[in-house]
Structures are given as structure tokens and as C-alpha cells.
C-alpha angles and dihedrals in degrees: 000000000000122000116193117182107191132189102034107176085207120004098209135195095027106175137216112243106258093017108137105180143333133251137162125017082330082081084074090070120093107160114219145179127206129215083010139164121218115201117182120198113204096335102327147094106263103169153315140174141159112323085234087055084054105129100253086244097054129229129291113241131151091215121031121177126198104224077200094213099324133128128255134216145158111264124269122264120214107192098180119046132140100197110140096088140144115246119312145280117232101143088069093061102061085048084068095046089056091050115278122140121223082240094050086044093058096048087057086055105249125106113063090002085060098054092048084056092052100039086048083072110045120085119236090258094051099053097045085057091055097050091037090068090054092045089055093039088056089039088061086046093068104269127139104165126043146181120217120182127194115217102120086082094074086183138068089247097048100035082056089050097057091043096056089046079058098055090041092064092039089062088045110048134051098240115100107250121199118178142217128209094221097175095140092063094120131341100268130245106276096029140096119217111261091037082056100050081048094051081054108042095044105038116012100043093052083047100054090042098050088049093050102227107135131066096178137026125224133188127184099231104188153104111308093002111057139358117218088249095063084047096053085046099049103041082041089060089036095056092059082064088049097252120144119217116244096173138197108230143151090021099122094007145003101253110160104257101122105076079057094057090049090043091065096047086258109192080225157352110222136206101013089184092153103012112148131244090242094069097062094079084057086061098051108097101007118110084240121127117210102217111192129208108222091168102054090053086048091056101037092042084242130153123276124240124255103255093142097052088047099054093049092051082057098266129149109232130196123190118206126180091239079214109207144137099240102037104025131353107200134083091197102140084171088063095034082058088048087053093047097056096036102038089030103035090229104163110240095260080054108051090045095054085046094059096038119024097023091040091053091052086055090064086038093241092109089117082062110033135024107067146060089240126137121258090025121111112282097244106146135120133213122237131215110261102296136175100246141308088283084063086066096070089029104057083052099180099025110121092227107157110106090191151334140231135197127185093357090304133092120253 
């Protein structure tokens, strides 16, 4: 089937061929063309150009949309979401209204431990249609890849649940879905630590990996949750399975497990809050993508990494919405653009780079996604007129996405 999109006021995010992801001064490119045509062929970008370079006879297509003066960009990638969770923690907060830390809420035993009691009780079905409805919800907003990670199972019976839910959806959206065995997300209710690495490590890393069910692994290594020690142990056992690391670190404290991501060829290394100016000479030169998290700091009053800081060392940087119902409930990439640029002071070119090309590269499909680039899967959307691309992460809670196409076709 052909796809032809006509009369784009800016064509946005168009790729190089082979480019995999930006870093560096190169993050201030965002290749447009104005007044532009788009045509996908089965799936894929085919071709575009200026309206004015349009062969006189026009184009065959079994489908042509008029953008009708919007804009048009490659969907957006989130490569760090939770969202397969079970109902929703409110109470929580208002805890941190009234005071609490993240940190003071886990040691009572609520955050992640509360959302393993509550998933325990739901049935499969029931939690797919939970997550089902998030999933569509961040479809509409403009996404076409995602990453969904499992760790509110705390157990081999309920991790495996999640992971089959993932691959559920995965089976029943458009969006590319990739997943993330996360079982060392907290040490579970019953356990001591290092009974609960062991748990890990023996039993529901080999069945995950014997099911199938994960394509990544991912360990909280941070103050209160994981040492690097556990983490070396347990993305040493998970690569035997073939899964790669894409860790949580430097979120609550500096604790020196980023250089073990990053050890272990980890995609990325993911939240950086409070990541220290000394490793990012251990990311220079790695294939390691750090991915920050603008929206958690925005809901848990937390700093904000240091994007700004990493770009200008040379690094490549991701941004991804860490959806959740404890952190940050919201899978919003518009408006985790819109913080990036306003919190991290990213320019406009940077923070979108950062949330298509770059993401992708963090769920290693950026040779697929990411870019207007010919040849790559026809996930974009169409905005509503708009000024110009710096309007996206101005206008920060304007719904401004028309509509929205995955694989050539409009969902």
C-alpha cells in the first residue's frame, strides 16, 4: 500500500542514512523541509521532498492525506516506561505533599512494595486491560516505539506475569514494543537482600530467559534498592540469556554503578539525577546512551539531571517519560520534550532528538525508528498548524498531535 501526505507546512527530524544517534553539537541538527510531501511504501518511508520538486503528474498512492498545513514528525520513542502496573497510587502523593521523600516512602514499605501487593491480586486479563488502556492513551499522544519494563512482580510467578502482559500488548498495538525483565526493582516483601539477589539471579532470570519474555535486563542500582555488586552479578547471569542491561542509576545517590552498566555494554543507563560530572568521561566513548527522566524530577521535586552539562562534554543524551504510578504518571513525551528544554535547558532541535533518534538508540531500534529517513518504518504523526518545531516544546500542554501513523497506516 502507498501513503502520500501532501501539503506539510515543515517536514521535521529528517535522518542521514546509517546515523544511529546524535551526540555532541551534532543534537542541534534537526533536518526540515519546508512546504514537503511524505509517500510510504508497505510500511516504509519511501520518499518526500519540497512540494515545488513533486513530479507534474503527482504521485500514485492508494491513500493521500492533505496535512492541511500541519507539521510532520517521526513519532516519538520512549525508551523507559513502567506501565504495566496494577491501579494507582494516590495516597502516596499526597504523602509527598505533606513532606515525604521517594526515599522515606520505600523504607515504610509503600512505593514499589505497594504496587507488587496490588498487582499479586490482579489476574493476567485483568492487568493487560489495565495496561492496554496506557499503551492506547500514549499511542494517540504521538508515540510509535516503547519500552515496558516488568519489577512490580517481586516474585518468579508475578515477574513472569508482567512479562507475558508485555508481550501481549506487544502482539496487539502498532507501536513497536520492546521489554525489560526489571526483577531487581526492590527486594520483595518476605526476603532479605542477598536471598533476594539469589532468588534473581537462580530462578527468575533462567525463566525468563527460557520463556523467552525479555529482550533487556534492568537493576535499580541505587541507594536503599541495589549495590553494584548485585548489579554486576545479576546482568553477568542475564547475559548468558542474551539479554542486554539498560539500568536505573544515580536516581536517589551517586553510588558507582555506572561504570557497571557501562561494563557490560549496557544500551543505557537511565535517570542520572544526581549523576556526577566524573562519569562522563566513562561514557565517552562507550556505546552507552545516557536516557534522562525530566518528568520524574518534575513530580518528586527532584533534581534534574545534568543533560545540559552532557551534551556539551560531547555526549549523546535520550529522554524518556519513566511512566509509572508512583514517580511519574504520565507518558507525555510532548511535554517531557517541553521539560527538557525548560528544566534542562535542551534547545528545541536537542530535546527532540533526544526523544526520537537518540530514544530509539536506547531500545536499540534506532536503524529502524527515529528519523524521517528513507528506507526506515513510517511511524509519524501530523500536528495541528503550527509556527514552527520550536512551537512543540513551547506550547507545553497544547494537544497538539492531528493524528498519528504506525507502520504506513493511521492508528
Amino acid at each position: 500500500m502507498r501513503l502520500l501526505v501532501t501539503d506539510i507546512s515543515v517536514l521535521a527530524g529528517i535522518g542521514t542514512a546509517g546515523t544511529q544517534r546524535l551526540c555532541g553539537a551534532g543534537m542541534k541538527t534537526l533536518g526540515q523541509i519546508e512546504n514537503a510531501w511524505l509517500l510510504a511504501e508497505d510500511g516504509r518511508i519511501k520518499a518526500f521532498g519540497s512540494m515545488a520538486d513533486m513530479p507534474a503528474d503527482g504521485m500514485s498512492a492508494d491513500i493521500t492525506i492533505d496535512a492541511c498545513g500541519g507539521l510532520v514528525m517521526p513519532s516519538w520513542c520512549d525508551p523507559h516506561t513502567h506501565i504495566v502496573y496494577a491501579g494507582s497510587r494516590e495516597g502516596e502523593f499526597v504523602d509527598k505533599i505533606n513532606g515525604l521523600s521517594y526515599a522515606e516512602i520505600a523504607r515504610r514499605g509503600g512505593g514499589i512494595l505497594n504496587s507488587a501487593d496490588l498487582l499479586h491480586t490482579l489476574s493476567e486479563d485483568e492487568l493487560y486491560r489495565q495496561a492496554m488502556r496506557r499503551a492506547k492513551e500514549i499511542m494517540r499522544k504521538g508515540t510509535g516505539c516503547v519500552e515496558i519494563k516488568s519489577g512490580y512482580g517481586l516474585n518468579t510467578a508475578d515477574e513472569l506475569k508482567m512479562l507475558r502482559v508485555i508481550r501481549r500488548i506487544s502482539e496487539s498495538v502498532p507501536m513497536r514494543v520492546v521489554s525489560t525483565f526489571l526483577g531487581a526493582h526492590a527486594i520483595g516483601r518476605g526476603y532479605g537482600h542477598d536471598e533476594y539477589v539469589d532468588l534473581v539471579v537462580n530462578e527468575m532470570v533462567p525463566e525468563v530467559g527460557r520463556e523467552r519474555l525479555a529482550d533487556y535486563v534492568d537493576v535499580f542500582c541505587d541507594e536503599g534498592f541495589f549495590t553494584p555488586e548485585d548489579t554486576d552479578r545479576i546482568l553477568e547471569a542475564a547475559a548468558k540469556w542474551g539479554m542486554k542491561p539498560k539500568i536505573h542509576v544515580d536516581e536517589l545517590a551517586a553510588t558507582g554503578g555506572l561504570p557497571v552498566g557501562v561494563k557490560h555494554g549496557a544500551l543505557s543507563v537511565d535517570h542520572l539525577e544526581n549523576m556526577p560530572e566524573t562519569e562522563f568521561d566513562v561514557l565517552k566513548d562507550s556505546e552507552t546512551m545516557p536516557t534522562v527522566l525530566p518528568g520524574t524530577s518534575f513530580f518528586l521535586n527532584m533534581p534534574y539531571a545534568p543533560a545540559r552539562k552532557m551534551i556539551d562534554a560531547g555526549l549523546g543524551v535520550a529522554v524518556a517519560s519513566d511512566y509509572n504510578p508512583g514517580s511519574t504518571p504520565s507518558g507525555d513525551m510532548k511535554f517531557v520534550v517541553s521539560l527538557a528544554c525548560i528544566k534542562m535547558r535542551l534547545l528545541p532541535a536537542e530535546a527532540i532528538n533526544a526523544a526520537t533518534l537518540n530514544s530509539a538508540y536506547a531500545m536499540g531500534l534506532s536503524a529502524d525508528f527515529g528519523s524521517i529517513t528513507v528506507g526506515k518504518t513510517a511511524n509519524f504523526f501530523i500536528t495541528e498548524p503550527v509556527p514552527s518545531v520550536d512551537y512543540i516544546p513551547y506550547a507545553y500542554t497544547s494537544p497538539l498531535v492531528s493524528r498519528v501513523f504506525l507502520g504506513g497506516k493511521e492508528v
